[in-house]
C-alpha positions as CSV (number, residue, x, y, z in Angstrom):
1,X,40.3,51.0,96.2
2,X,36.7,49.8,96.0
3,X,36.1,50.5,99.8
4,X,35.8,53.3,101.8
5,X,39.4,54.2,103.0
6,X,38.0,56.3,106.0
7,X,37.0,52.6,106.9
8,X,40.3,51.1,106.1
9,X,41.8,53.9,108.2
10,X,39.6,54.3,111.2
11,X,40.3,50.4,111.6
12,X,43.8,50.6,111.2
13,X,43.8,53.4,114.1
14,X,42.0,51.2,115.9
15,X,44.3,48.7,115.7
16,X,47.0,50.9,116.8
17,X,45.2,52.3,119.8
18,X,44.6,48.7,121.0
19,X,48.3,47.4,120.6
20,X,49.7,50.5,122.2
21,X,47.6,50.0,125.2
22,X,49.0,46.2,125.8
23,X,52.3,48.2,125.4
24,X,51.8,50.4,127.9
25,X,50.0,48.4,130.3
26,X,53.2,45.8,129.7
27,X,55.8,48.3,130.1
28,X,54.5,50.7,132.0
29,X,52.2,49.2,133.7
30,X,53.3,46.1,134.4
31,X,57.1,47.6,134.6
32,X,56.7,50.4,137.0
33,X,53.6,50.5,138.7
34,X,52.6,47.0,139.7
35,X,56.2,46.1,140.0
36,X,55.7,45.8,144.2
37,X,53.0,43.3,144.4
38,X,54.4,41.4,141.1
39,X,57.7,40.9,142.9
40,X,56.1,38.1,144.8
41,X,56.3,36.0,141.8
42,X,59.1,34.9,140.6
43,X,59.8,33.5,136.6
44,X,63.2,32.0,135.9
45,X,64.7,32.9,138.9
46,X,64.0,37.0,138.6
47,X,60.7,38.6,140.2
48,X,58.0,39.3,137.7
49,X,58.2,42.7,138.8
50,X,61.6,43.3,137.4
51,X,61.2,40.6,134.8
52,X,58.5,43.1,132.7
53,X,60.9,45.8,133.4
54,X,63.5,44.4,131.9
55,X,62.7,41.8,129.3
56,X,58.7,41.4,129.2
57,X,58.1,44.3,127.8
58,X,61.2,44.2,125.0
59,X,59.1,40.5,124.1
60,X,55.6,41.6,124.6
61,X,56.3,44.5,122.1
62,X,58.3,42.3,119.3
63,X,55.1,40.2,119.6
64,X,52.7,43.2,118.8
65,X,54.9,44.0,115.9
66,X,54.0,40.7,114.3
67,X,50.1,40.6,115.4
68,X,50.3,44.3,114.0
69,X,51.5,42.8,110.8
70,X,49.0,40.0,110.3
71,X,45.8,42.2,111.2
72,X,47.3,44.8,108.9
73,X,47.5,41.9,106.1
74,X,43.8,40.9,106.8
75,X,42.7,44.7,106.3
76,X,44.9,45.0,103.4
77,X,43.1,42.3,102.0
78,X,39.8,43.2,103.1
79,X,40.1,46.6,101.2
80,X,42.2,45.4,98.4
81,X,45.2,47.6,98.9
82,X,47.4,45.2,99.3
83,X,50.8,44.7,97.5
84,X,52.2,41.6,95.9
């Protein structure tokens, strides 16, 4: 590794710690706590509320997966550990 891979692994925390926090706020968040006033909206025919609860979280977090795998493939790259 010709970089520093404190760098490479301070980033990559930081990564996490961003992602997680959407999650939360999503599922959580989103889910539990702001479920009341979200009700009010409706999407498809559910309220919002109950929506995050049940399915927005499930697709907010499959989408992190994949944003967690593309910045992970930009750092890879950017610190040349990356595998063929």
């Amino acid at each position: 590794m010709s970089k520093d891979p404190h760098q490479y692994w301070k980033k990559n925390l930081q990564y996490l710690a961003i992602l997680l926090v959407i999650w939360f706020l999503a599922s959580f968040g989103f889910g539990i706590l702001l479920a009341g006033p979200l009700n009010g909206i409706r999407l498809g025919g559910f309220k919002l509320g109950f929506w995050f609860a049940q399915q927005g979280s499930i697709y907010i977090f499959v989408i992190l997966i994949f944003v967690y795998v593309r910045l992970m493939n930009k750092l890879d790259h950017k610190y040349e550990v990356f595998e063929e």
